[in-house]
C-alpha positions as CSV (number, residue, x, y, z in Angstrom):
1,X,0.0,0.0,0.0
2,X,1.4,3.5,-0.6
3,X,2.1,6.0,2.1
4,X,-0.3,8.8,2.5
5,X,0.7,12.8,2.5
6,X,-0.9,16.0,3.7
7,X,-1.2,17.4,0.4
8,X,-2.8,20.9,1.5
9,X,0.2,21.6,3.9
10,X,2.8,21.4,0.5
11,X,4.0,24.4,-0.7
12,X,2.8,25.3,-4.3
13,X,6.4,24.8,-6.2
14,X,7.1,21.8,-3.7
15,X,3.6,20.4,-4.7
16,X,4.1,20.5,-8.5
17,X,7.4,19.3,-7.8
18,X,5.8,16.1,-5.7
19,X,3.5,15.4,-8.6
20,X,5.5,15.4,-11.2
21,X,8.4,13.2,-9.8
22,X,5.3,10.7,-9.0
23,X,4.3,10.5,-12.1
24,X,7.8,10.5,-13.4
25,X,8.5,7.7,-11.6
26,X,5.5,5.5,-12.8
27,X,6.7,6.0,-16.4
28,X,10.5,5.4,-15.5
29,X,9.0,2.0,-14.7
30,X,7.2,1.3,-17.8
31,X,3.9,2.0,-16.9
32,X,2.7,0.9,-20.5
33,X,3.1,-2.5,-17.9
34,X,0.4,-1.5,-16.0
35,X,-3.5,-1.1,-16.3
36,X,-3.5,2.8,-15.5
37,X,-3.4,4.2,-18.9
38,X,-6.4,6.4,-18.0
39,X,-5.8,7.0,-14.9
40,X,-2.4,8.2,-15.5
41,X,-2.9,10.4,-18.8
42,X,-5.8,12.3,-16.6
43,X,-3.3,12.9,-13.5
44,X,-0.3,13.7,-16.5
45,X,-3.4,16.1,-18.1
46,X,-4.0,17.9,-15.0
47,X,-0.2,18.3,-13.5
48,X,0.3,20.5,-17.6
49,X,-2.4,22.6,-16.2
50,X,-1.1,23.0,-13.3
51,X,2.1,24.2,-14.2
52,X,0.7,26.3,-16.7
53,X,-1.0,28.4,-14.6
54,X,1.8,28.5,-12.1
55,X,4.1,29.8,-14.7
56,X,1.9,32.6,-16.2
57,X,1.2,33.7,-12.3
58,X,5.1,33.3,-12.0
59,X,5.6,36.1,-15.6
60,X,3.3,38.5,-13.6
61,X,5.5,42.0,-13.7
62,X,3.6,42.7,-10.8
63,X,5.2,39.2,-9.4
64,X,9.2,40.5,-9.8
65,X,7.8,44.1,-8.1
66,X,6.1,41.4,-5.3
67,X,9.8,39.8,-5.3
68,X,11.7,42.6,-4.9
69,X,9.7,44.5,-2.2
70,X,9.6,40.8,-0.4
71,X,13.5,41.3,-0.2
72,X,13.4,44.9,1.0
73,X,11.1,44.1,3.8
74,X,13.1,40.7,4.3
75,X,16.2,43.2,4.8
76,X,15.3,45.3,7.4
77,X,13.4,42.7,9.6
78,X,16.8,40.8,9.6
79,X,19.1,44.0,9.7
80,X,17.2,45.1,13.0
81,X,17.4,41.5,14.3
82,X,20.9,40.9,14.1
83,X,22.0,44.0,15.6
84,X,19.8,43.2,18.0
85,X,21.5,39.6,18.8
86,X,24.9,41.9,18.5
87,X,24.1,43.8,21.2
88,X,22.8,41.4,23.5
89,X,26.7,41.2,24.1
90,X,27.8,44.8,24.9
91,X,29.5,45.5,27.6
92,X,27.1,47.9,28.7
93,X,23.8,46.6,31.0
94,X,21.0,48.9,29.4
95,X,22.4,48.3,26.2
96,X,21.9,44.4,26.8
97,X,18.3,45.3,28.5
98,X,17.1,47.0,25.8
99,X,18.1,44.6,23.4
100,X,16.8,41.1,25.1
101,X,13.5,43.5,25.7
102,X,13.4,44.2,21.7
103,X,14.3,40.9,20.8
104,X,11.4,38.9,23.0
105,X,9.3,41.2,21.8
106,X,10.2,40.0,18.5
107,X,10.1,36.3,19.3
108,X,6.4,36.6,20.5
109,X,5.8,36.4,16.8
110,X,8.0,33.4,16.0
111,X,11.9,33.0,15.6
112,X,11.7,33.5,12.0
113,X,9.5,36.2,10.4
114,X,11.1,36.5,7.5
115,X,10.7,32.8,6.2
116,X,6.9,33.0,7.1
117,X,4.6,33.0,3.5
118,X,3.8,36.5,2.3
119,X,0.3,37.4,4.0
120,X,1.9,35.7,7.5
121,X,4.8,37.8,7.3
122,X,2.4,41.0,6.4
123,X,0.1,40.8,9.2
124,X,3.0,39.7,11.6
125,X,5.0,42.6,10.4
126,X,2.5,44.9,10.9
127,X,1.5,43.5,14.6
128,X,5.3,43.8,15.6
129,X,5.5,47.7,14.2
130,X,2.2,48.3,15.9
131,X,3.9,47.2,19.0
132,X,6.7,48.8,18.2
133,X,5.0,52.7,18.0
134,X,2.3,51.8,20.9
135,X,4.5,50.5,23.7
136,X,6.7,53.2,25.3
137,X,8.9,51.0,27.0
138,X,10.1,49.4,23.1
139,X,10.0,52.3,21.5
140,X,12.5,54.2,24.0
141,X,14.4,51.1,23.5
142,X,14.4,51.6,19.5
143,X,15.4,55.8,20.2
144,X,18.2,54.0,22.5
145,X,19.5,52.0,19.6
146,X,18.6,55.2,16.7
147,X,16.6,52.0,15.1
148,X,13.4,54.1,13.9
149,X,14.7,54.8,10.3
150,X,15.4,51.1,10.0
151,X,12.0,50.5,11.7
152,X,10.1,53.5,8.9
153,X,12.0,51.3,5.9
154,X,10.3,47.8,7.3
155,X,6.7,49.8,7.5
156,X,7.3,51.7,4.3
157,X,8.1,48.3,2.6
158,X,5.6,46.1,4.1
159,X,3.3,48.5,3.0
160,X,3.9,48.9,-0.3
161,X,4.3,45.1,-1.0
162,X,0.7,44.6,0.4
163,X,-0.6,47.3,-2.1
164,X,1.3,45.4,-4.8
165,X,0.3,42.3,-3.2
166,X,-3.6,42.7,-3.6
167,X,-3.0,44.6,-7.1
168,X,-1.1,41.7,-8.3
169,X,-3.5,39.2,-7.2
170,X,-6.9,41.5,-8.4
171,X,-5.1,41.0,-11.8
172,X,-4.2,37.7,-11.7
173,X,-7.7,36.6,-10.7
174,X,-9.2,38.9,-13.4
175,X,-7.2,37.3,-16.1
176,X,-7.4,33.7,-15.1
177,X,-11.2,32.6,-13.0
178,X,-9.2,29.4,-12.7
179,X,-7.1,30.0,-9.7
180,X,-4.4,27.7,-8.6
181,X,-6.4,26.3,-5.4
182,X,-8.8,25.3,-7.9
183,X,-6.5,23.5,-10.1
184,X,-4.7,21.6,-7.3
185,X,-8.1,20.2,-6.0
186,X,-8.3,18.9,-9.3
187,X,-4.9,17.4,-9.3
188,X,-5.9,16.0,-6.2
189,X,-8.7,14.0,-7.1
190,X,-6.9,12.9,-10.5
191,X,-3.3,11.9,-7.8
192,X,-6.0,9.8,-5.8
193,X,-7.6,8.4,-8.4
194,X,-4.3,7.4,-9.9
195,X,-2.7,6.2,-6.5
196,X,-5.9,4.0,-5.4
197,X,-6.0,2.4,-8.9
198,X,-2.6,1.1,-8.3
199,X,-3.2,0.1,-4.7
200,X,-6.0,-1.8,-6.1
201,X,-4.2,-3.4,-8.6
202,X,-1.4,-4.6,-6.1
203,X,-4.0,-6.1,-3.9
204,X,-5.6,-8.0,-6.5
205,X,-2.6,-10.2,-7.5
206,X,-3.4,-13.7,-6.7
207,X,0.5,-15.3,-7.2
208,X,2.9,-12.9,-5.9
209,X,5.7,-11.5,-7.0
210,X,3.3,-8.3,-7.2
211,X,4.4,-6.5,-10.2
212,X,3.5,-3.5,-8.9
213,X,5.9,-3.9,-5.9
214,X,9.0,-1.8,-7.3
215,X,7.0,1.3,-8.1
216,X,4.9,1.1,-4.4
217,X,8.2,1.3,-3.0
218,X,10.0,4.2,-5.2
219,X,6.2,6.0,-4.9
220,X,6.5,5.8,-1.0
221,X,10.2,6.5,-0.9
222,X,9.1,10.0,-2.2
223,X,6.2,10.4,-0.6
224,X,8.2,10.1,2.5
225,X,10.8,12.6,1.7
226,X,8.4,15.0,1.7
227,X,6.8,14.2,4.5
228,X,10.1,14.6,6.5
229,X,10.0,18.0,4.5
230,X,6.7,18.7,6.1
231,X,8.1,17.3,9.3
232,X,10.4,19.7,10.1
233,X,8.7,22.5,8.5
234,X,7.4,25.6,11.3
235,X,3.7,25.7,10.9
236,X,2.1,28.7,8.8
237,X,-1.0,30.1,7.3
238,X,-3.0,28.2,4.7
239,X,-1.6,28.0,1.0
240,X,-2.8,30.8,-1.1
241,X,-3.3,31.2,-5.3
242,X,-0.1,32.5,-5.7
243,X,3.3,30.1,-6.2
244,X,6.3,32.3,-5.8
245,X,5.5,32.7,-2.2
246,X,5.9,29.5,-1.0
247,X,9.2,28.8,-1.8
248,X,10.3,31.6,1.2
């Protein structure tokens, strides 16, 4: 039997990468062999889709503007975080103080902010800042350091890539009704179809040696890479429509 995977917690790129290395690997074992023809050319069918629409959403000019004002925002948050860390050493007591006190108030939001998919890190960015200007005691600490300009560049950038977020996306639904979350439910049901047919198949063989054996096991070696991807992967918000943002 094959192993299962939690296909809605796979990043888009990673999840158009697991689907075509599983069907890759049913035709490296000559899967003219096996009675999946159908099943197969519909799962093959709906992976081309797929990746279609992921590369048109990926050509998007407002995508590279996306990209770079990702980066920017990506910048500062780690600029102010590693000074931070930097002066958690200095031989001067507030200096530490105010540091540690900037830093947890950091961490309350997770250890790594920048890595989080792009409306996580939007809204967390924007809690942090809002913390940031509304608590006297962390914002002295950010006059001790002379970190507001750094702090103005993360707002001023987080900003702006939510207005080019929500632009980008308005046009990329207007131009394509089919969005990607669409497409991958269809995958899905085309993946399932697929895998059951060959599950099916295996348990159906009266006199063993299954010939299905060797590509169950190449099928669940996969699978269980990924999994251990998954595995060791900090928990974030749902996937959205949009691919570029899940490879962060």
């Amino acid at each position: 039997m094959m192993n299962s995977i939690d296909l809605p917690k796979l990043r888009n790129a990673e999840y158009l990468q697991y689907m075509k290395d599983f069907s890759s690997i049913i035709n490296l074992n000559n899967a003219g062999q096996f009675d999946i023809e159908t099943k197969l050319n519909a799962f093959t069918t709906k992976i081309g889709e797929l990746e279609a629409l992921y590369k048109k959403a990926l050509a998007s000019e407002k995508t590279q503007a996306v990209l770079a004002l990702d980066e920017r925002r990506d910048a500062a948050m780690n600029g102010i975080n590693y000074f931070l860390l930097s002066q958690t050493y200095h031989f001067q007591t507030e200096n530490r103080k105010n540091a540690q006190l900037l830093l947890d108030s950091i961490n309350m939001y997770g250890s790594s902010i920048a890595r989080l998919n792009y409306q996580a890190e939007t809204a967390t960015l924007n809690n942090l800042i809002r913390d940031w200007e509304n608590k006297p005691e962390l914002t002295n600490a950010l006059m001790a350091f002379n970190l507001l300009s750094w702090v103005n560049e993360m707002k001023a950038a987080n900003d702006e890539f939510n207005t080019q977020y929500l632009s980008r996306t308005q046009e990329y639904g207007d131009a394509n009704p089919e969005t990607i979350k669409i497409k991958r439910e269809e995958v899905n049901l085309a993946y399932y179809a697929l895998r059951n047919r060959i599950d099916a198949l295996h348990l159906l063989v009266e006199t063993p040696p299954s010939p299905y054996v060797t590509v169950i096991n190449q099928l669940n070696a996969l699978t269980d890479q990924y999994n251990v991807l998954l595995f060791n992967r900090k928990p974030d918000l749902p996937d959205s429509i949009n691919p570029e943002e899940q490879t962060k």
